[in-house]
Backbone as CSV, one residue per row, in Angstrom:
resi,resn,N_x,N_y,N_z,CA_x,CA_y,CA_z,C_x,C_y,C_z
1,UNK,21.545,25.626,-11.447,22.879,26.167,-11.502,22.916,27.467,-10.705
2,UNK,23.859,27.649,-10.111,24.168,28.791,-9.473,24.826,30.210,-10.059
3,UNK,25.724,29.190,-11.029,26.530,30.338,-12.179,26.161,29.674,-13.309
4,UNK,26.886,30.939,-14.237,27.133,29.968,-15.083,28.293,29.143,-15.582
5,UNK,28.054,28.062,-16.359,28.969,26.782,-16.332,28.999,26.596,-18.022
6,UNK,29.627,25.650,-17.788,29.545,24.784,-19.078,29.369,23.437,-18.746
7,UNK,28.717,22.790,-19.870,28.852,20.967,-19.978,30.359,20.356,-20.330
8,UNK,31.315,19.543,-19.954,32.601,19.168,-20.861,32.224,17.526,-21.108
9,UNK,32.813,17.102,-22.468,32.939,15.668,-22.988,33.175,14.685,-21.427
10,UNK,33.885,15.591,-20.917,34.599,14.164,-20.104,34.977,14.880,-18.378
11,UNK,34.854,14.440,-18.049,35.313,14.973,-16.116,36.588,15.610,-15.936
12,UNK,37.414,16.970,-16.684,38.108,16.978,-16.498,38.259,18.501,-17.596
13,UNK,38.644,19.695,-16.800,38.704,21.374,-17.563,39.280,21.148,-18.864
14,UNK,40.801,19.790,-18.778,41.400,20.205,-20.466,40.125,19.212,-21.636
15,UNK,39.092,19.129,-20.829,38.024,18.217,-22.276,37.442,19.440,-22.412
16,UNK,36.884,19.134,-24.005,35.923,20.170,-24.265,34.524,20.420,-24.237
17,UNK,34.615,21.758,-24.156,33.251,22.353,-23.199,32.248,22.123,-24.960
18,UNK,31.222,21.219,-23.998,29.933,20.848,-25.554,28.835,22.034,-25.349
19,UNK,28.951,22.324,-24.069,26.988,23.322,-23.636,27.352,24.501,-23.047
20,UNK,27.504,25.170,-22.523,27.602,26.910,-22.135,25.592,26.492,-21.040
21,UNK,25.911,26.652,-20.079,24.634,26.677,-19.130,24.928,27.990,-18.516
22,UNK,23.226,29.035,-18.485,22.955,29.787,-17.425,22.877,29.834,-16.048
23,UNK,22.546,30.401,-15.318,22.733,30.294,-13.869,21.260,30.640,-13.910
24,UNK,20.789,29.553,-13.213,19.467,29.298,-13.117,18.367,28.010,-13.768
25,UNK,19.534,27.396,-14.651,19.465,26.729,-15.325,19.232,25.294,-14.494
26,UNK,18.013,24.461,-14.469,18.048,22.940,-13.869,18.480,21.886,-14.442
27,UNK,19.350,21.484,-13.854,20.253,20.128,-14.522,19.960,18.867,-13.252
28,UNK,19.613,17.745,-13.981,19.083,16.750,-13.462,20.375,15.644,-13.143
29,UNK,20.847,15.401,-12.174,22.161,14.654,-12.009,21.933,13.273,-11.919
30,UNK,22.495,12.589,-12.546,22.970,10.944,-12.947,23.447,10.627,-11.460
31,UNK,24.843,10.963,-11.613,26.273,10.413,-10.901,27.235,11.344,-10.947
32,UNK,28.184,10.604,-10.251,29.622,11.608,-9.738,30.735,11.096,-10.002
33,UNK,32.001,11.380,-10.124,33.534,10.802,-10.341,34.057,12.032,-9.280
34,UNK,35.286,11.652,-9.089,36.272,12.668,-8.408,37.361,11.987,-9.659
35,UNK,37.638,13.056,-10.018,39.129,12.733,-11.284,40.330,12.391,-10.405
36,UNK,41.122,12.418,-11.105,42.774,12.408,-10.888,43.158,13.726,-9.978
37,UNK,42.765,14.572,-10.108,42.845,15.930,-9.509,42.053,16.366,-8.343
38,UNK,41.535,14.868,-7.900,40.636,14.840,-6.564,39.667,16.046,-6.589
39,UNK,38.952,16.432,-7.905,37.822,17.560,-8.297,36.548,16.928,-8.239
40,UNK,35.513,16.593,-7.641,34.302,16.027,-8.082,33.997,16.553,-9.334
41,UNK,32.906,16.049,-9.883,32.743,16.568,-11.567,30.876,15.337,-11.370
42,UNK,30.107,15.811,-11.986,28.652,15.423,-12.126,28.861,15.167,-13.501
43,UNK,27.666,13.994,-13.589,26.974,13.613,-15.132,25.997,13.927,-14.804
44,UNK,25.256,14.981,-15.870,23.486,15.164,-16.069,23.375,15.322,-16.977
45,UNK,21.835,15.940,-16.915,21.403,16.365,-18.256,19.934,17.595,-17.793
46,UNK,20.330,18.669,-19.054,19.787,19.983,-19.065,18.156,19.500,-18.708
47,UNK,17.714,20.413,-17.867,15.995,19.710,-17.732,15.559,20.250,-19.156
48,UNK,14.408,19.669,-20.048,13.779,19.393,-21.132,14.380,19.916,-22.180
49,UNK,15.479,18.927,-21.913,16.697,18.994,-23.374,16.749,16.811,-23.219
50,UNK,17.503,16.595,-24.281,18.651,15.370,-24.182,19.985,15.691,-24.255
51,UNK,20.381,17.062,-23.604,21.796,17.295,-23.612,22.401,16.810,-22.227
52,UNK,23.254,16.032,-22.478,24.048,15.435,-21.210,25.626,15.773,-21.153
53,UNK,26.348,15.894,-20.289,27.439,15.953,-19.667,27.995,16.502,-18.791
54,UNK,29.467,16.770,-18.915,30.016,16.897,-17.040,30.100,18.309,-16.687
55,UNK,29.651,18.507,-15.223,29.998,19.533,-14.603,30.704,19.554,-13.439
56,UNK,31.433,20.939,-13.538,32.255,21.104,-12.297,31.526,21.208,-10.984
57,UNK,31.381,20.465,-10.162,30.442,20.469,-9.131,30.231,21.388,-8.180
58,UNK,31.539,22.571,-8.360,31.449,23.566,-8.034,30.531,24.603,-8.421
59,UNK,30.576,24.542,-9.548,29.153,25.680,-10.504,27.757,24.962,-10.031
60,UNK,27.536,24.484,-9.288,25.943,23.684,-8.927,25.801,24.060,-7.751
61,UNK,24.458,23.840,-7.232,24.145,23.736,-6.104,23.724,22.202,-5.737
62,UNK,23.920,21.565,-4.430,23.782,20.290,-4.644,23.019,20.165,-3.396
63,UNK,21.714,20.326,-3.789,20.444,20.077,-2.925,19.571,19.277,-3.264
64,UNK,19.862,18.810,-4.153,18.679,18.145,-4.928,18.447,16.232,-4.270
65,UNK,19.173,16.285,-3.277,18.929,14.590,-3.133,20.434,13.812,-3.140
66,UNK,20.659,12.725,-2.836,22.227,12.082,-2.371,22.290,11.821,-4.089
67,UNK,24.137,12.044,-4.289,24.630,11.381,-5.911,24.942,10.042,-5.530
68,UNK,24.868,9.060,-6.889,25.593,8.374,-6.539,26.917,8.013,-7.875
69,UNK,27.797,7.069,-7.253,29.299,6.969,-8.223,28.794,6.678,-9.430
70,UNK,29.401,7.079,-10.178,29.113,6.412,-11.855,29.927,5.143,-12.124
């Protein structure tokens, strides 16, 4: 992570935020959606946690390798 973020239920700011992430924090990415609001948004999960969900793909850095669609 670059900032910090939060995790939300679902791809989209009005779902609610489940995780509060640091900036610095490694999150391991699944997949991608672009919502209704043409926003990309990621599915992961916290490195050595089982906490999973969405981020604004903006709060990331996205170096880690190609996403693919969910």
């Amino acid at each position: 992570m670059t900032q910090n973020s939060h995790l939300y239920a679902g791809p989209y700011a009005e779902c609610s935020a489940s995780t509060a992430i640091k900036s610095g924090v490694k999150v391991y990415y699944h997949c991608y959606v672009t919502n209704a609001y043409g926003n990309k948004w990621i599915y992961g999960r916290i490195e050595g946690t089982k906490t999973e969900g969405w981020l604004f793909s903006e709060k990331s850095r996205l170096d880690s390798g190609s996403l693919v669609r969910c």
